[in-house]
PDB file of N, CA, C and O in Angstrom:
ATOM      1  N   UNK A   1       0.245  -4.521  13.806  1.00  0.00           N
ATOM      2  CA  UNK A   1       0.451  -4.261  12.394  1.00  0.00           C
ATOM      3  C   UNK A   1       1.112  -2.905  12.179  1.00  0.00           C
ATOM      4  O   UNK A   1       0.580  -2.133  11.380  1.00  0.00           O
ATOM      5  N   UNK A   2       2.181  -2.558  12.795  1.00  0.00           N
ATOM      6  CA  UNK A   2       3.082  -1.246  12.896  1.00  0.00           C
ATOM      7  C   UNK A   2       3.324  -1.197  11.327  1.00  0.00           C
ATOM      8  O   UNK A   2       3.191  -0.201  10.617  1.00  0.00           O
ATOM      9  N   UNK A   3       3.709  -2.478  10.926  1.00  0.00           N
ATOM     10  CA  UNK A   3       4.547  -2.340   9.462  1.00  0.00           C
ATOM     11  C   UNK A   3       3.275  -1.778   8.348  1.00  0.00           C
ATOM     12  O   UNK A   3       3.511  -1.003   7.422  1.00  0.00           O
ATOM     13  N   UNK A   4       1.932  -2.334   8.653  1.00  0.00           N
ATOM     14  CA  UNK A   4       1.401  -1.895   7.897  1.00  0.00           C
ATOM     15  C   UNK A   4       1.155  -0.161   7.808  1.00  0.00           C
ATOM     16  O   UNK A   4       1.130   0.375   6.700  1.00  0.00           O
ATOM     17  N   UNK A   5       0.990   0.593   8.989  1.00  0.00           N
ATOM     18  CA  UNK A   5       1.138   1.764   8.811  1.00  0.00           C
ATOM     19  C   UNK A   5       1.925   2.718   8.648  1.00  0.00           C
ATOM     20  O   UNK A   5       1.583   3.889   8.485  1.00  0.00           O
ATOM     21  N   UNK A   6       3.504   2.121   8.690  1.00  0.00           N
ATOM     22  CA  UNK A   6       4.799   2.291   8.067  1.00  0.00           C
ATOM     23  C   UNK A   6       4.514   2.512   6.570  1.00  0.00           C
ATOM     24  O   UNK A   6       4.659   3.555   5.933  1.00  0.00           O
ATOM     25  N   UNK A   7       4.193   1.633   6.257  1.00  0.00           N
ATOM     26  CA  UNK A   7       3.676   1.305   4.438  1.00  0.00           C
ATOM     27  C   UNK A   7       2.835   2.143   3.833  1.00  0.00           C
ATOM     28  O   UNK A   7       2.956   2.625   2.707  1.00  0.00           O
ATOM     29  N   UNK A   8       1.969   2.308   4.618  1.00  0.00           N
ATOM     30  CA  UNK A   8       0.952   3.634   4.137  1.00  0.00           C
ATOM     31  C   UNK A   8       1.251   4.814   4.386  1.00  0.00           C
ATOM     32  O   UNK A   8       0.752   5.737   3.742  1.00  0.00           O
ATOM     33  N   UNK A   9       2.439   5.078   5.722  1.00  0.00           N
ATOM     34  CA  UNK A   9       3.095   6.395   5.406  1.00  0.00           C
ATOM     35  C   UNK A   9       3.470   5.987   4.319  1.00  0.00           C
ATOM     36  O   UNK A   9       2.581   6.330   3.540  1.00  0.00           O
ATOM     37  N   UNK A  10       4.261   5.448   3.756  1.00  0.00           N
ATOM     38  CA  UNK A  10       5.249   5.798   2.880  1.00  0.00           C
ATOM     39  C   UNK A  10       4.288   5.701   1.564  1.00  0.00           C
ATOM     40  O   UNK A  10       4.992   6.127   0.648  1.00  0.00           O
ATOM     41  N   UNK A  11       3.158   5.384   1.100  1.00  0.00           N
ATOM     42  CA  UNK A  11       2.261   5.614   0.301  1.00  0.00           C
ATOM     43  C   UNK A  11       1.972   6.960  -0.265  1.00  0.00           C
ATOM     44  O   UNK A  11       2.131   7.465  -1.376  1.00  0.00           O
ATOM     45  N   UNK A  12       1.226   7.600   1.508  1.00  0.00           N
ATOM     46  CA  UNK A  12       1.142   8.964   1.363  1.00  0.00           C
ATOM     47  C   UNK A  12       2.084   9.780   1.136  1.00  0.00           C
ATOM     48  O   UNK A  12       1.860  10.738   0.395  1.00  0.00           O
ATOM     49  N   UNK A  13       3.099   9.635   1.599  1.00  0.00           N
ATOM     50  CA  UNK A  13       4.434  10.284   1.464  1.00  0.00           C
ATOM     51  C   UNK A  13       4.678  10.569  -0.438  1.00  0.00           C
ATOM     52  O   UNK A  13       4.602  11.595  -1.115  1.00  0.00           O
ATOM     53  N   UNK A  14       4.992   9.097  -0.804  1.00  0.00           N
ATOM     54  CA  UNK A  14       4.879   9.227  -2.483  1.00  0.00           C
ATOM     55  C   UNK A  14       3.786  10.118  -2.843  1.00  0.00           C
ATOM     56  O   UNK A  14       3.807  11.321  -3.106  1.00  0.00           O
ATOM     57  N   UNK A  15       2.738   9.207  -2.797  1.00  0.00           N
ATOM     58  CA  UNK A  15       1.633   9.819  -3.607  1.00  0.00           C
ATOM     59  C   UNK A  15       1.709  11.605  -3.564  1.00  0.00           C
ATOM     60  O   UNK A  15       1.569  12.265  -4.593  1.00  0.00           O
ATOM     61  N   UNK A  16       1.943  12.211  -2.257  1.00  0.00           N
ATOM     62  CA  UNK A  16       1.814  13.782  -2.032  1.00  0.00           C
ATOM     63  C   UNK A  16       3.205  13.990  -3.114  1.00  0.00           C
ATOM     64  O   UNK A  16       3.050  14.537  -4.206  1.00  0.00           O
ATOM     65  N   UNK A  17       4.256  13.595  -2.755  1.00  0.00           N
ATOM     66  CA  UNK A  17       5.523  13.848  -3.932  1.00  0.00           C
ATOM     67  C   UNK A  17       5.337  13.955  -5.422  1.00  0.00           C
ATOM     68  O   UNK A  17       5.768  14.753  -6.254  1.00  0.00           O
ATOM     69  N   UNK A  18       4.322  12.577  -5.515  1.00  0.00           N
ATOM     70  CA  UNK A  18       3.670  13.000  -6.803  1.00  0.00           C
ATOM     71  C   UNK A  18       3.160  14.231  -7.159  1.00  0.00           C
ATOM     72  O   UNK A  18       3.614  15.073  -7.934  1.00  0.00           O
ATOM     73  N   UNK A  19       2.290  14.226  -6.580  1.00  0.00           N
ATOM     74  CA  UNK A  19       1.105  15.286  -6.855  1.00  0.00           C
ATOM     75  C   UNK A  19       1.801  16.938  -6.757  1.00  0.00           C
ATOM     76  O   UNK A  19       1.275  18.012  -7.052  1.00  0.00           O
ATOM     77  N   UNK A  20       3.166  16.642  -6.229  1.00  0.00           N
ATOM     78  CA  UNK A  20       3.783  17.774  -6.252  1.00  0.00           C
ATOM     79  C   UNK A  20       4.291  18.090  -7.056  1.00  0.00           C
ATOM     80  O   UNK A  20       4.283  19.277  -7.380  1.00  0.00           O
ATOM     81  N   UNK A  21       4.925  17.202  -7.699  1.00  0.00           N
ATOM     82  CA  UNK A  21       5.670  17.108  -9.048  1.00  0.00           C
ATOM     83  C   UNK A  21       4.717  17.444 -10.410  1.00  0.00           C
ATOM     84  O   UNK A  21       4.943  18.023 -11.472  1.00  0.00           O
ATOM     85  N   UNK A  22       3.656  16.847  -9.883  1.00  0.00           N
ATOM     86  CA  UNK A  22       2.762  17.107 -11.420  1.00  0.00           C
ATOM     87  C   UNK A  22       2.181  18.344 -11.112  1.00  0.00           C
ATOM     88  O   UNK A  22       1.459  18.642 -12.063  1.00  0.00           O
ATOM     89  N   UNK A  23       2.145  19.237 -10.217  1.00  0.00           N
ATOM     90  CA  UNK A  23       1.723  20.584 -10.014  1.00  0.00           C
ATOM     91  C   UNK A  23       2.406  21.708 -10.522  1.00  0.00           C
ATOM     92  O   UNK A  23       1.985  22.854 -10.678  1.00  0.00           O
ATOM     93  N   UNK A  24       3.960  21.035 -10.854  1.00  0.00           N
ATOM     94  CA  UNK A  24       4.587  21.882 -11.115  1.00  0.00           C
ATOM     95  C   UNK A  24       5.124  21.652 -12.707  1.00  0.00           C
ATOM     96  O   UNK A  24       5.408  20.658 -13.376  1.00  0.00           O
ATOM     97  N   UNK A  25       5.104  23.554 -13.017  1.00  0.00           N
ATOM     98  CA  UNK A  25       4.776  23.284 -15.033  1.00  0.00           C
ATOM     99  C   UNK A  25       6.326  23.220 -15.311  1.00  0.00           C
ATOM    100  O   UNK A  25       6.608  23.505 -16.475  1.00  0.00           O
ATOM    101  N   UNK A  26       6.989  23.026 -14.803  1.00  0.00           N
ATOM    102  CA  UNK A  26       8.122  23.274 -15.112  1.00  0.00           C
ATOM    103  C   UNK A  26       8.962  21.530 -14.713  1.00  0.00           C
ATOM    104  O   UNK A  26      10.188  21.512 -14.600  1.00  0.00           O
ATOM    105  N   UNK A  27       8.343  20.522 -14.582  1.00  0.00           N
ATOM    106  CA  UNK A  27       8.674  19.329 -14.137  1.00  0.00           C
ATOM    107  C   UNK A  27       8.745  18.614 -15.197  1.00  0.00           C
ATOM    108  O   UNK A  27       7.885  18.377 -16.045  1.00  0.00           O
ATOM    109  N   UNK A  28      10.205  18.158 -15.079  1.00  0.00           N
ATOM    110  CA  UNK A  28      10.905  17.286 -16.179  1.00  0.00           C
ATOM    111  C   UNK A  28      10.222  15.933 -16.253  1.00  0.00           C
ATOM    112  O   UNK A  28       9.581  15.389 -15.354  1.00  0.00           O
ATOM    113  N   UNK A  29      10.510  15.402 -17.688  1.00  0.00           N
ATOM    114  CA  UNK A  29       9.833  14.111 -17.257  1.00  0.00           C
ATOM    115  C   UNK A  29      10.205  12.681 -16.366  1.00  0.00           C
ATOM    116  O   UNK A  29       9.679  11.724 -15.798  1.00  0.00           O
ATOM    117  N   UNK A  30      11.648  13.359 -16.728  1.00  0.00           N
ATOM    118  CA  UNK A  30      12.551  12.494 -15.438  1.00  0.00           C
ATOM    119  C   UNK A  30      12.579  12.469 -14.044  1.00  0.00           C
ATOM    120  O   UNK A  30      13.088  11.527 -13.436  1.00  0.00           O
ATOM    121  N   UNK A  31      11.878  13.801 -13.274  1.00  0.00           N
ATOM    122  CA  UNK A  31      11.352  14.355 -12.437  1.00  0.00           C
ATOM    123  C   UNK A  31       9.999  13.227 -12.010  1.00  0.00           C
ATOM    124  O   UNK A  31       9.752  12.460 -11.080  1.00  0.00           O
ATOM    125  N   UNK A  32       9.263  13.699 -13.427  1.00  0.00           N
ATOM    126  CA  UNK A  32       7.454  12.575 -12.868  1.00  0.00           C
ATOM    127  C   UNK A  32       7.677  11.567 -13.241  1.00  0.00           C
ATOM    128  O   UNK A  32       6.603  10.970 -13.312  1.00  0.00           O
ATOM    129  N   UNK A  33       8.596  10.853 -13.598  1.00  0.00           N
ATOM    130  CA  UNK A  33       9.117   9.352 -13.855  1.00  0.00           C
ATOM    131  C   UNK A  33       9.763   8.673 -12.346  1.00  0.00           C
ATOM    132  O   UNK A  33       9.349   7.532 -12.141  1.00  0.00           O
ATOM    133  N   UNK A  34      10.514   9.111 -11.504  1.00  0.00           N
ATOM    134  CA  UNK A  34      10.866   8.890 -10.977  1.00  0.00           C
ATOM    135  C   UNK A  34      10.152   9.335  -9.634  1.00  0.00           C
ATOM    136  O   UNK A  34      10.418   8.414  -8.862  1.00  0.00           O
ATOM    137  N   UNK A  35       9.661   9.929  -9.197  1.00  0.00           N
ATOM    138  CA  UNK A  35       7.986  10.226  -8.412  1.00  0.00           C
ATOM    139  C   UNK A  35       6.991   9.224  -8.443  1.00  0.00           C
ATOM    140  O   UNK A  35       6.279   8.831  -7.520  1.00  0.00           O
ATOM    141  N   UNK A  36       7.044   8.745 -10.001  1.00  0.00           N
ATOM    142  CA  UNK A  36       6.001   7.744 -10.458  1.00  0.00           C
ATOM    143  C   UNK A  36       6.918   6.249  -9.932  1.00  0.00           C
ATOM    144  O   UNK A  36       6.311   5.482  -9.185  1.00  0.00           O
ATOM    145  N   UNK A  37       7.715   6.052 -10.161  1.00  0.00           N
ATOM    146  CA  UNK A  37       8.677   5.024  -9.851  1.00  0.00           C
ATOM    147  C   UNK A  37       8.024   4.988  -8.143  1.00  0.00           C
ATOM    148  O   UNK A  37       7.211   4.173  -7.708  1.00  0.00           O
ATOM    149  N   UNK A  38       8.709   6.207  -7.341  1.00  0.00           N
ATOM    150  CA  UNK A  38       8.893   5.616  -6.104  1.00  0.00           C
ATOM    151  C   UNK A  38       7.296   5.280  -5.282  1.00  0.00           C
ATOM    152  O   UNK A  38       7.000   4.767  -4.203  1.00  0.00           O
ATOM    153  N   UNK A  39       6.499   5.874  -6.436  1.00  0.00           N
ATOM    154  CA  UNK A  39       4.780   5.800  -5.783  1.00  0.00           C
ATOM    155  C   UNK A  39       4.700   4.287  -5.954  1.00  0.00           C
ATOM    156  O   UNK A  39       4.267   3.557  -5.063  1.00  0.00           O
ATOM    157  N   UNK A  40       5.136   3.843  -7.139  1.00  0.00           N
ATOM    158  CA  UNK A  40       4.871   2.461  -7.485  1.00  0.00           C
ATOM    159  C   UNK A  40       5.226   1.265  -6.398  1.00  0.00           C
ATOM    160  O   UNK A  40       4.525   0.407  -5.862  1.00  0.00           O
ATOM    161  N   UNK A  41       6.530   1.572  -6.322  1.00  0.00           N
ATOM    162  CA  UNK A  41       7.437   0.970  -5.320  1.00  0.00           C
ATOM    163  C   UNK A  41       7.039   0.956  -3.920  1.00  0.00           C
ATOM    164  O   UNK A  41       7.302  -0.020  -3.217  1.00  0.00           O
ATOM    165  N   UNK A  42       6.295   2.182  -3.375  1.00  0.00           N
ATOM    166  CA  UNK A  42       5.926   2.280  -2.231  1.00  0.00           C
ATOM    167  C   UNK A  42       4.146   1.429  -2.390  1.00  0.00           C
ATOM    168  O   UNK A  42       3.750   0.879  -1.363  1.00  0.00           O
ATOM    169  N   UNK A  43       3.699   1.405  -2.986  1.00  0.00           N
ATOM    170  CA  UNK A  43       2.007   0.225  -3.019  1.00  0.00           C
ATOM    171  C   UNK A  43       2.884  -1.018  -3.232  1.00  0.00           C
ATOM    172  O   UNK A  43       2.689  -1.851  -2.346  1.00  0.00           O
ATOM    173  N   UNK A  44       3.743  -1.365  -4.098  1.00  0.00           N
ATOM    174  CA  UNK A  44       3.888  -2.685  -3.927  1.00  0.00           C
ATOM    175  C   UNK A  44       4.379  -2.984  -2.788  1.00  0.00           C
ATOM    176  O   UNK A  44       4.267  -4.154  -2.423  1.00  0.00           O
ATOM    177  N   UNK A  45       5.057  -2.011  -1.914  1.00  0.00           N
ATOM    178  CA  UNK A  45       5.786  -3.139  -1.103  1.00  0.00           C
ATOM    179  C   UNK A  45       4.255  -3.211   0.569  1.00  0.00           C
ATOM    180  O   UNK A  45       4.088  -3.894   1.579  1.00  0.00           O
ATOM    181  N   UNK A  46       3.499  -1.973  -0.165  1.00  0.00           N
ATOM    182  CA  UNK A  46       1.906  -2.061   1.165  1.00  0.00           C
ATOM    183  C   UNK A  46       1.192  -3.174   0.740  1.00  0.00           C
ATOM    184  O   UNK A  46       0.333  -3.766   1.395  1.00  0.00           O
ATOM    185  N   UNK A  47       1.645  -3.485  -0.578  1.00  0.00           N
ATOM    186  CA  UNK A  47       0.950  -4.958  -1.105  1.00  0.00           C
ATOM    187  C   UNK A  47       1.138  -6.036  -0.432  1.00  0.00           C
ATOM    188  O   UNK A  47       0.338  -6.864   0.002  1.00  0.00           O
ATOM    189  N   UNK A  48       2.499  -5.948  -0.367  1.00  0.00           N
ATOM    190  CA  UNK A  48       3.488  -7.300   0.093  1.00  0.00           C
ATOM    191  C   UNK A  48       2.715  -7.270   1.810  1.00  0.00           C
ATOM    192  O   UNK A  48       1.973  -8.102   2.332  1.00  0.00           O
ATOM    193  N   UNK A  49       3.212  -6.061   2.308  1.00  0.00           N
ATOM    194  CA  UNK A  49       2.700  -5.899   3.898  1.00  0.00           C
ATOM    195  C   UNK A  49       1.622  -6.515   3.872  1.00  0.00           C
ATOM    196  O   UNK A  49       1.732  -7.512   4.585  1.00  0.00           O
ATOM    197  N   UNK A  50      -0.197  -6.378   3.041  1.00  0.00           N
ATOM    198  CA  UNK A  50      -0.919  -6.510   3.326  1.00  0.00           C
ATOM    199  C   UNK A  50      -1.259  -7.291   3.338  1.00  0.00           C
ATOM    200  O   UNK A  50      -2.220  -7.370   4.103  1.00  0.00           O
ATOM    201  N   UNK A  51      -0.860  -8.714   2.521  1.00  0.00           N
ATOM    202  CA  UNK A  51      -0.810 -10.198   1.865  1.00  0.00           C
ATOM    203  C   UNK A  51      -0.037 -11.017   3.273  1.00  0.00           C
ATOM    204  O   UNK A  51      -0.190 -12.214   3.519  1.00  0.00           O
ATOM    205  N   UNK A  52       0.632 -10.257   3.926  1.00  0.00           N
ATOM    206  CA  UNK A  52       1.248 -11.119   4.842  1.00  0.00           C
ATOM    207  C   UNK A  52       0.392 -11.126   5.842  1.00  0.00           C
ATOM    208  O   UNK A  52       0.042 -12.166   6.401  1.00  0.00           O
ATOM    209  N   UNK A  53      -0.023  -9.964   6.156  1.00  0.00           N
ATOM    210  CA  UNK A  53      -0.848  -9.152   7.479  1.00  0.00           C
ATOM    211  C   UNK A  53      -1.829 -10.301   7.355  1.00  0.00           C
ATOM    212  O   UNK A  53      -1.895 -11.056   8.325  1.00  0.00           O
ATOM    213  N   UNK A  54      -2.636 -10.557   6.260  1.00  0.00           N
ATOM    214  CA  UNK A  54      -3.975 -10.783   5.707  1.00  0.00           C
ATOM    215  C   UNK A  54      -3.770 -12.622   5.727  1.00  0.00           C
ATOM    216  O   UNK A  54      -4.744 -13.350   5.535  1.00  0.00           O
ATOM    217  N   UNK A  55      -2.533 -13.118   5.956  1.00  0.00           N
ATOM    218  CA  UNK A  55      -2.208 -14.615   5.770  1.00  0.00           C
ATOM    219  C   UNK A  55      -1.698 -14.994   7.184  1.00  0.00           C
ATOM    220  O   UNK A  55      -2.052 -16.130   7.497  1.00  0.00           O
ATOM    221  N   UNK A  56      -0.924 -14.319   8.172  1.00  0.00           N
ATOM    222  CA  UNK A  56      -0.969 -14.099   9.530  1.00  0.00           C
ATOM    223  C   UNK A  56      -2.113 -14.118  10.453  1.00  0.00           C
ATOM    224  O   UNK A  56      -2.222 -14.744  11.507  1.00  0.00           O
ATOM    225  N   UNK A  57      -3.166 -13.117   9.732  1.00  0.00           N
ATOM    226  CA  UNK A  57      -4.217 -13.392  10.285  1.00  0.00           C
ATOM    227  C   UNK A  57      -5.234 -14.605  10.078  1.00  0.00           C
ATOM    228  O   UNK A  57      -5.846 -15.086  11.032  1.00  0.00           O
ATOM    229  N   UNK A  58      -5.391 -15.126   8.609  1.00  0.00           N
ATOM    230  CA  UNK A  58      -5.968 -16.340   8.609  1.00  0.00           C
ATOM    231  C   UNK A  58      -5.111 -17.410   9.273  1.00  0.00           C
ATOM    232  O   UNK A  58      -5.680 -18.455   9.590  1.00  0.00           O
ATOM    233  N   UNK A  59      -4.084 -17.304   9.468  1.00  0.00           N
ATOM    234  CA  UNK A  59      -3.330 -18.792  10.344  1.00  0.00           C
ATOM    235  C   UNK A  59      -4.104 -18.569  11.640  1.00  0.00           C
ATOM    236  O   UNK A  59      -4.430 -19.608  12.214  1.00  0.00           O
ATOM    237  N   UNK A  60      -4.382 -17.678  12.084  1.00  0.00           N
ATOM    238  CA  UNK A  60      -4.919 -17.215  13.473  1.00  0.00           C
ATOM    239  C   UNK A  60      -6.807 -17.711  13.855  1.00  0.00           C
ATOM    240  O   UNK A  60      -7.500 -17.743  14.872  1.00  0.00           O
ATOM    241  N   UNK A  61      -6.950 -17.924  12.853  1.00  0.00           N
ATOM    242  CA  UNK A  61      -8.882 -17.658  12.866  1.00  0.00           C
ATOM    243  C   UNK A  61      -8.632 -19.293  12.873  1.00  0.00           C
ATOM    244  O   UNK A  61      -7.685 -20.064  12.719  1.00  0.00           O
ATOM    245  N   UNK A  62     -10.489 -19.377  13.228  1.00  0.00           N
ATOM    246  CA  UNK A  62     -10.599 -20.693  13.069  1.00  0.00           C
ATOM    247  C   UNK A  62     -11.332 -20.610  12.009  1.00  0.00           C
ATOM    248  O   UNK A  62     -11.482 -19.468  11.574  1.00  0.00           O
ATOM    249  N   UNK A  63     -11.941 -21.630  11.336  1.00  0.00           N
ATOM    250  CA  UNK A  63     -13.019 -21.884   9.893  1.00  0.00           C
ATOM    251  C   UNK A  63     -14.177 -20.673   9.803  1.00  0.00           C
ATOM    252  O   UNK A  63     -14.309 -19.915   8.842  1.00  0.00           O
ATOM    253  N   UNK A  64     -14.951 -20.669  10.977  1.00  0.00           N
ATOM    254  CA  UNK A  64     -15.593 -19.838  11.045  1.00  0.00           C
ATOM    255  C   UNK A  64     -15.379 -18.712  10.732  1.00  0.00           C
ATOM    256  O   UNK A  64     -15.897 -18.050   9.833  1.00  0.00           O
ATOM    257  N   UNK A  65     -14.401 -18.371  11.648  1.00  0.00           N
ATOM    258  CA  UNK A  65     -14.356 -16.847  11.751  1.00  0.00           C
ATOM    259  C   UNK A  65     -13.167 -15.972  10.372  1.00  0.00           C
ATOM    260  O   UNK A  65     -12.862 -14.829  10.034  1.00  0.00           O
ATOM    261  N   UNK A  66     -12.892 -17.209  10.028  1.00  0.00           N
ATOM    262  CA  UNK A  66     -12.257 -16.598   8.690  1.00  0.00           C
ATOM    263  C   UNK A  66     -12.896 -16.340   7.384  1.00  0.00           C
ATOM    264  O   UNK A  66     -12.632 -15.448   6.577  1.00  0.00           O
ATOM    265  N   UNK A  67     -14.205 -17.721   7.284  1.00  0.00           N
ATOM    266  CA  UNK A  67     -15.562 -17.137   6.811  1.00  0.00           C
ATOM    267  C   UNK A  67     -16.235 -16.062   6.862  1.00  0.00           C
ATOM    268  O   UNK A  67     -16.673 -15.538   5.838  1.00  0.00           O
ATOM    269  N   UNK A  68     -16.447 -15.503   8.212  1.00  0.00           N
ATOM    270  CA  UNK A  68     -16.580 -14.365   8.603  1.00  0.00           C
ATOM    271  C   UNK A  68     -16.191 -13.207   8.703  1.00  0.00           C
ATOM    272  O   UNK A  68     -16.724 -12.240   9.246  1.00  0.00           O
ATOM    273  N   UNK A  69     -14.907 -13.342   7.980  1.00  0.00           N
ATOM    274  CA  UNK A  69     -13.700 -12.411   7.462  1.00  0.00           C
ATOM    275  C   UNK A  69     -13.677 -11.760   6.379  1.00  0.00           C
ATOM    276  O   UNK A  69     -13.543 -10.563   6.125  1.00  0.00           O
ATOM    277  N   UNK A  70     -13.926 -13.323   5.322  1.00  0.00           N
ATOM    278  CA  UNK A  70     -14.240 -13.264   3.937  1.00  0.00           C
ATOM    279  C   UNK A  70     -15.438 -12.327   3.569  1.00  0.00           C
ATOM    280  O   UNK A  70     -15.362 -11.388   2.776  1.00  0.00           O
ATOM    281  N   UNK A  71     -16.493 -12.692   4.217  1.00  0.00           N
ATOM    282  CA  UNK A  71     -17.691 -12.194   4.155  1.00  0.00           C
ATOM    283  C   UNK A  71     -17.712 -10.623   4.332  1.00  0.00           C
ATOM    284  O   UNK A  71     -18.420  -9.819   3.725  1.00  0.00           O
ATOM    285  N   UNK A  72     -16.690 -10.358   5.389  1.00  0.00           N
ATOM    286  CA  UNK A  72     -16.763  -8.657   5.883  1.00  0.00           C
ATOM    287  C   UNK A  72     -15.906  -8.085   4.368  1.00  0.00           C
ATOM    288  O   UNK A  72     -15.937  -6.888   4.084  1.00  0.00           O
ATOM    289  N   UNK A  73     -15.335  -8.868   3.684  1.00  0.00           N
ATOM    290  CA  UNK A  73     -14.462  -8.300   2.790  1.00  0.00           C
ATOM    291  C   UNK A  73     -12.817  -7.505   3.011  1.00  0.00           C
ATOM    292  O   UNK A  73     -12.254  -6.646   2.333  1.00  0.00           O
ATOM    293  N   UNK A  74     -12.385  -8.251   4.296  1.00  0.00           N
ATOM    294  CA  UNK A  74     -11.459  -8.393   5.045  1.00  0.00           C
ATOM    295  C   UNK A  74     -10.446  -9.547   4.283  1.00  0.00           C
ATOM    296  O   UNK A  74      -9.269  -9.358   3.975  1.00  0.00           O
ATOM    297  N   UNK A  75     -10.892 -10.246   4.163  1.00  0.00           N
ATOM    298  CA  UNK A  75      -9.909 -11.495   3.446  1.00  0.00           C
ATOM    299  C   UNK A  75     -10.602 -11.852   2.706  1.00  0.00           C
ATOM    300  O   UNK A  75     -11.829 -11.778   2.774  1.00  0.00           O
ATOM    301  N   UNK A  76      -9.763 -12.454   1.583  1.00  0.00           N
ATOM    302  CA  UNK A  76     -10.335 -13.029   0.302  1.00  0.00           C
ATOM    303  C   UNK A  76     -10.170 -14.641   0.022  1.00  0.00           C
ATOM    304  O   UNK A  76     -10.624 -15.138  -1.008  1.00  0.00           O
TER     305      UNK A  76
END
């Protein structure tokens, strides 16, 4: 699952950009609009990663153990 921790860099990556942007008093709003944009952009696409990751892996399980998945709060 390389891609998934690709994705969450790029999470953290935004999110810290954010938080940089809103630290600073002098930040346009076009500035935290577009910070806010690429934070957005970067969870949806860890969304997309995680929905696949998470459907890859149930093709993989058998009944049981995907029950047992569900249960850990691993898959839904």
């Amino acid at each position: 699952m390389a891609g998934g921790a690709a994705a969450q860099n790029d999470v953290q990556k935004a999110l810290t950009d954010l938080q940089t942007v809103l630290g600073q008093t002098d930040a346009t709003p076009d500035a935290i609009k577009a910070r806010l944009d690429t934070f957005r952009d970067a969870m949806n696409k860890a969304n997309e990663t995680l929905m696949k990751d998470r459907n890859d892996l149930k093709s993989a399980l058998t009944q049981k153990q995907e029950a047992q998945m569900v249960q850990l709060g691993v898959l839904n």
